[in-house]
C-alpha positions in Angstrom: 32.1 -25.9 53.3 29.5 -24.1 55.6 26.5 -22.7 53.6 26.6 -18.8 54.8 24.4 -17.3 52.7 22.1 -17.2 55.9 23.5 -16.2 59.0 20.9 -15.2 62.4 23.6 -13.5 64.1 24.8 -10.9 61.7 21.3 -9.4 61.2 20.8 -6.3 63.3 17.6 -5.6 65.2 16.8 -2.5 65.8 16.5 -1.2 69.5 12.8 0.0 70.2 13.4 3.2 71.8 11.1 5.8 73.0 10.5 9.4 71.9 12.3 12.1 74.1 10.0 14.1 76.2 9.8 17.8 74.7 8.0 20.7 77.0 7.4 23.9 77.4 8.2 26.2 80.7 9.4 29.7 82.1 13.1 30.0 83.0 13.1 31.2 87.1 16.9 31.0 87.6 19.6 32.0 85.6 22.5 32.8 87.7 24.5 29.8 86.7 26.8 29.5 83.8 25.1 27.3 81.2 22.5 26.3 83.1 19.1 27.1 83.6 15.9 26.6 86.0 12.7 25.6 83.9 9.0 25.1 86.0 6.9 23.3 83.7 3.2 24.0 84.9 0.3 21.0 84.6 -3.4 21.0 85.7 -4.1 17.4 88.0 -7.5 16.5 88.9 -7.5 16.0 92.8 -8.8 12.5 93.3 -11.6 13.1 95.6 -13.0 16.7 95.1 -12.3 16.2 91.1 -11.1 20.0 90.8 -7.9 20.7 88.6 -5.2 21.9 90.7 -2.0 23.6 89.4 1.3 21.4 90.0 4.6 22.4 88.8 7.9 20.8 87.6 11.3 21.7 88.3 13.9 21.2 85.5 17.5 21.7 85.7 18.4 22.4 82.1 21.9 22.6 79.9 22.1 25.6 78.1 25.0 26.2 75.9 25.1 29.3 74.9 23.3 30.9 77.4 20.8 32.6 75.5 17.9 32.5 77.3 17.0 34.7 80.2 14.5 35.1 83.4 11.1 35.1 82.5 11.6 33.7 79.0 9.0 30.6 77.7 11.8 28.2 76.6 11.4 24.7 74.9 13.0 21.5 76.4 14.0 18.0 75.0 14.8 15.2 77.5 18.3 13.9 76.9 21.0 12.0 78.7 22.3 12.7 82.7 24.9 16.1 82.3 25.0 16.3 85.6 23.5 15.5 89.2 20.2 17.4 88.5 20.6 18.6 84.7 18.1 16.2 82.6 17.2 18.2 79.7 18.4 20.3 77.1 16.8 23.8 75.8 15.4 23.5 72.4 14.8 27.2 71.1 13.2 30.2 72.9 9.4 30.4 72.5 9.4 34.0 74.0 11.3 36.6 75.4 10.7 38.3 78.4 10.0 41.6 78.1 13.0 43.9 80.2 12.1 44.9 83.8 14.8 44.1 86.7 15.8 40.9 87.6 14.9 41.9 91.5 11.6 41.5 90.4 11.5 38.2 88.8 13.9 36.4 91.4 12.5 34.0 93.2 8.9 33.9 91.8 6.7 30.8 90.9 6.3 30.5 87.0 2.5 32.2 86.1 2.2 34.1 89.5 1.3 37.6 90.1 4.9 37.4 92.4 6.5 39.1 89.2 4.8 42.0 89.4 6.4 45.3 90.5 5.7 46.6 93.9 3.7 49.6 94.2 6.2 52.8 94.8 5.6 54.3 97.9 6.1 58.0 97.4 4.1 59.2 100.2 5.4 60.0 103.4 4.6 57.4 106.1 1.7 58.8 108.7 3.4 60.4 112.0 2.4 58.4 115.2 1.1 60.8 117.8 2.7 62.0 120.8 1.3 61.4 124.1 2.4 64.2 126.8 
């Protein structure tokens, strides 16, 4: 008979996987159902000034119970392919937004001024003058 007591085959090695990529951005589109827009900001150094510029990151991310909202600082884990663009997962909600109206926030770039309300024009518009 075979000795078996020592077999190469059986033994499992383990897979050497990476960690999953976790970050932090502010939702900027939430009109789809279980799905969000995340922009991740990052500072680069431009290689031949040297100054740190702002770049940004676009993440498609899977939501599931669609509890985060416009403006909110979410946290996101990478995960497996969910669809074409969605990549990543949310994680919990850092923090809210606080309420103002979604006309405001649509559309702007995540840290810009772009969010802030217009300023109201109450005040009648100055009459042109008429030439005779």
């Amino acid at each position: 008979m075979a000795d078996t007591s020592s077999t190469p085959s059986t033994t499992a090695t383990p897979t050497k996987t990476t960690g999953r990529r976790i970050l932090q951005g502010i939702v900027t589109r939430d009109k789809t159902s279980k799905t969000r827009r995340v922009e991740v900001e990052r500072l680069v150094r431009h290689p031949m000034y040297g100054k740190f510029v702002k770049r940004r990151t676009v993440c498609y991310v899977h939501d599931e119970k669609n509890d985060s909202h416009l403006g909110d600082t979410v946290e996101i884990v990478e995960s497996r392919p969910l669809s074409k663009m969605k990549r990543w997962e949310l994680v919990k909600i850092v923090t809210k937004a606080p309420s103002r109206t979604l006309s405001n926030l649509e559309g702007a770039v995540a840290g810009s001024d772009a969010a802030a309300p217009a300023p109201k024009a109450d005040a009648p518009a100055p009459k042109a003058e008429e030439k005779k």
